[in-house]
Every structure is written in C-alpha cells, then in structure tokens.
N, C-alpha and C positions, 0 to 999 in steps of 0.2 A: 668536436661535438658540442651542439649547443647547452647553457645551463638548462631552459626547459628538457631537452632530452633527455641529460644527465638526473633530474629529476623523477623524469616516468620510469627510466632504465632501471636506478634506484628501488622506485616505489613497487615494479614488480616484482624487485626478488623480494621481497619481503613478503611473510606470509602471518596470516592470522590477522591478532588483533593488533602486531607491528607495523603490518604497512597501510594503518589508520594514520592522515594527516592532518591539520587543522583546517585544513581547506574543507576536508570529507565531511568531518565533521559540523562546519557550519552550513555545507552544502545540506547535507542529512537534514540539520535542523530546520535552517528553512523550507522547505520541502513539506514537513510535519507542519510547520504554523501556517503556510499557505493553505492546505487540504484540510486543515482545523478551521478556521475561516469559512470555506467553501463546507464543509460537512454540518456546522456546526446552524449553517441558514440553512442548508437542506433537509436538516433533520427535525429540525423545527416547523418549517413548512409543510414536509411531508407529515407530520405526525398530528398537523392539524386541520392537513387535508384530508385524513384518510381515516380519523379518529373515529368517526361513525360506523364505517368497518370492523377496521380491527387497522391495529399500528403496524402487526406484521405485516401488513400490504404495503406500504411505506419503506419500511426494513426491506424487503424481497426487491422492489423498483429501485429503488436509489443505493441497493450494498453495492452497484460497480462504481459509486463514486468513491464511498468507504474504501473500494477495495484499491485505487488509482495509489494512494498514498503508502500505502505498503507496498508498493510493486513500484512505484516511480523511483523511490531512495535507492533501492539495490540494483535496480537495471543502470540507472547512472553511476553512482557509486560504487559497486562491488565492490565490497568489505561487507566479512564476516560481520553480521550486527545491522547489517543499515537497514534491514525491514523494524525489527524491533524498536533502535534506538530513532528510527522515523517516527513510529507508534507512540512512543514515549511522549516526541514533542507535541505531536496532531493530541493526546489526551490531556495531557498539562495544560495545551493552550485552547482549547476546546470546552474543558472544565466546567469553567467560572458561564458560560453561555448556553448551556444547556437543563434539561432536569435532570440527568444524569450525577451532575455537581464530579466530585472529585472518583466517582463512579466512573467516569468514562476512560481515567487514567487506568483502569486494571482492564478494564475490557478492550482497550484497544492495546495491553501489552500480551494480553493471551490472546489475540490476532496477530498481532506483530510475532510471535513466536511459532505461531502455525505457519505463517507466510515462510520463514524463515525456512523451514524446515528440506522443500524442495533443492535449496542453494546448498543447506548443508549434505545431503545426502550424494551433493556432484561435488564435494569440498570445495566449492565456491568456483568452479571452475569452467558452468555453464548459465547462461543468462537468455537462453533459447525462449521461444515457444513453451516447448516441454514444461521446464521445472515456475515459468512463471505462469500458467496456465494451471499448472496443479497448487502451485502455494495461493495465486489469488482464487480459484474456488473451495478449494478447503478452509481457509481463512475466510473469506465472506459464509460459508455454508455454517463454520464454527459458531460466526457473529450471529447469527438466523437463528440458530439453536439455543446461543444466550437468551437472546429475544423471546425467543420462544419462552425461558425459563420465566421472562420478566415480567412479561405481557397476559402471560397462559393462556395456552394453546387447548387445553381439556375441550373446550366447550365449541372448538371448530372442527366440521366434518372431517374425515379421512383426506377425501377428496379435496375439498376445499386446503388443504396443508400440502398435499402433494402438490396443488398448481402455486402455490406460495415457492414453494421448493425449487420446483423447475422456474418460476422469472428470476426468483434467486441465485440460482446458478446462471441464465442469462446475463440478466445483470453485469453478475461476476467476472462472467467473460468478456463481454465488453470492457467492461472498467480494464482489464489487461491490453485489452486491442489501444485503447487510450491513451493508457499510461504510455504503451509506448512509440505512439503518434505523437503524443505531450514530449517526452525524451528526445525522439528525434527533432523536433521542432525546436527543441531548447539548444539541442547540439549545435543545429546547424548555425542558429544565430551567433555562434563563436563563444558564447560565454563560457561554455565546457571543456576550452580549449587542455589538455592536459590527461582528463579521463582518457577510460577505453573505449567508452561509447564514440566518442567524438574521432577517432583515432580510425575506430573499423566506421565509420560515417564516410572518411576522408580514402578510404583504401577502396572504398566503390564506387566512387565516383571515377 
C-alpha cells in the first residue's frame, strides 16, 4: 500500500475534529481569502450600483457569490468545521476592504454556522444536493435578514421584500450549483489529489 493511501485510509477513520490535517486546514483557509477577495469587489460594486435603490437589491443578486465560499470549503474538505472556520478566514480577510470594518467577521461566522448546520445533522456524512442546497439557502436567506436588520427594510413594500427574497434565494441556489462546478474544476486539475472529492471524481470516470 502506497504512503498516500496509507494516509487517506488513515484520515478516514478518524472522526470529528481529529481527522482535521494541516493540509485541511490550509486548504480551508485559502479558500476563505480567495472568496474574501472576490466578495469584498462585489460587495462594493454592488452596493454602489444599487445604492439609489435600496442595497438589499445588491445583497439578494450577488448572496450566491457570498454563498460559494461556505459551501466550497466543506464540499472539498469535509471536516466538521470547514463551512465556519472558511467564514472566519473570508471575514478576517475581507475586513480591512469593506464598510462593514471588523463587522463582517461576526456576520459571515453566523453564516458560516447556519451553513454548517445541514453537514451536522447528516454527521458529516453527506455532501449531496440535499444538505448543500439547504445550508447555502438558509445561510444566504440568514445573511438577507442581517441585511435587512442593517440597511431597514420598514420603509419597503411587502411586495417589493418578497421579490428581494425570492432572487435571494435564487441566487443562493446558484452559488451552490457553482461552488460545485468550481470543486469539480479544481479536483480535476490534480491539485486535490488525496480528498474525497477527487477520489469519487476518479471512481466515475
């Protein structure tokens, strides 16, 4: 048996927060400061484009990009944590570039924690459709809500917040179709070599 073998064989029986490696980890991180980057121009943009509006229109169009970065880290990594401790880095590194300031670190770890919640309820043990479809619309629908807290919503029709709602959850769903067309993309280029993803990539082929 090869040492990478012996390594993944390894890293599956471990469970929880033990069969986190240094690899995961930096994989995770990166992952956060790439989507921090990319959210941190788009949320600028949007919120300057749309300002005359209202900024929730902004929030609702671009939450499937917000939402890519929580659903990218766990569908590649699975480990308990990777939506969260994604969130963490995408708000640290995101920070310093927005108006949000050091704001954006608690908002995107109560997404990160919503996201999460789908993975825990399968104890980690499914990375379908299903549970990433439900943690990136309830996590982006969560961040909408914030929004909504931030921006206030009082003074917009009924109507007008319902169609907010629904491109929000569009959005949303897309950002997951993404995230993991972005995952696969990244698998196949070999760099993944070692995950699960890359593993069930190689057994359909």
């Amino acid at each position: 048996m090869s040492t990478e073998a012996t390594t993944i064989e390894t890293t599956e029986q471990k469970r929880g927060l033990k069969a986190w490696t240094t690899r995961d980890l930096l994989v995770t991180a990166v992952i956060g400061i790439v989507f921090a980057i990319i959210m941190a121009s788009v949320m600028n943009f949007g919120l300057v484009l749309w300002a005359a509006v209202t900024p929730l229109l902004a929030v609702a169009v671009f939450n499937g990009v917000f939402v890519m970065a929580g659903m990218t880290a766990p569908y590649i990594v699975r480990r308990p944590g990777a939506a969260i401790l994604s969130e963490l880095s995408t708000g640290l590194a995101m920070s310093p570039f927005t108006s949000y300031g050091f704001g954006a670190i608690f908002g995107r770890l109560m997404e990160g924690v919503v996201y999460e919640l789908p993975f825990l309820v399968t104890r980690y043990r499914r990375y379908d459709w299903l549970p990433m479809m439900l943690g990136g619309i309830l996590g982006g629908t969560a961040f909408f809500l914030m929004s909504m807290a931030v921006y206030g919503a009082q003074n917009l029709a009924t109507g007008f917040l319902i169609g907010l709602l629904l491109i929000n959850t569009a959005s949303c769903a897309l950002g997951v179709v993404l995230s993991r067309k972005l995952s696969h993309a990244i698998a196949r280029s070999g760099v993944l070599s070692g995950f699960a993803l890359s593993e069930e990539l190689q057994e359909e082929i």
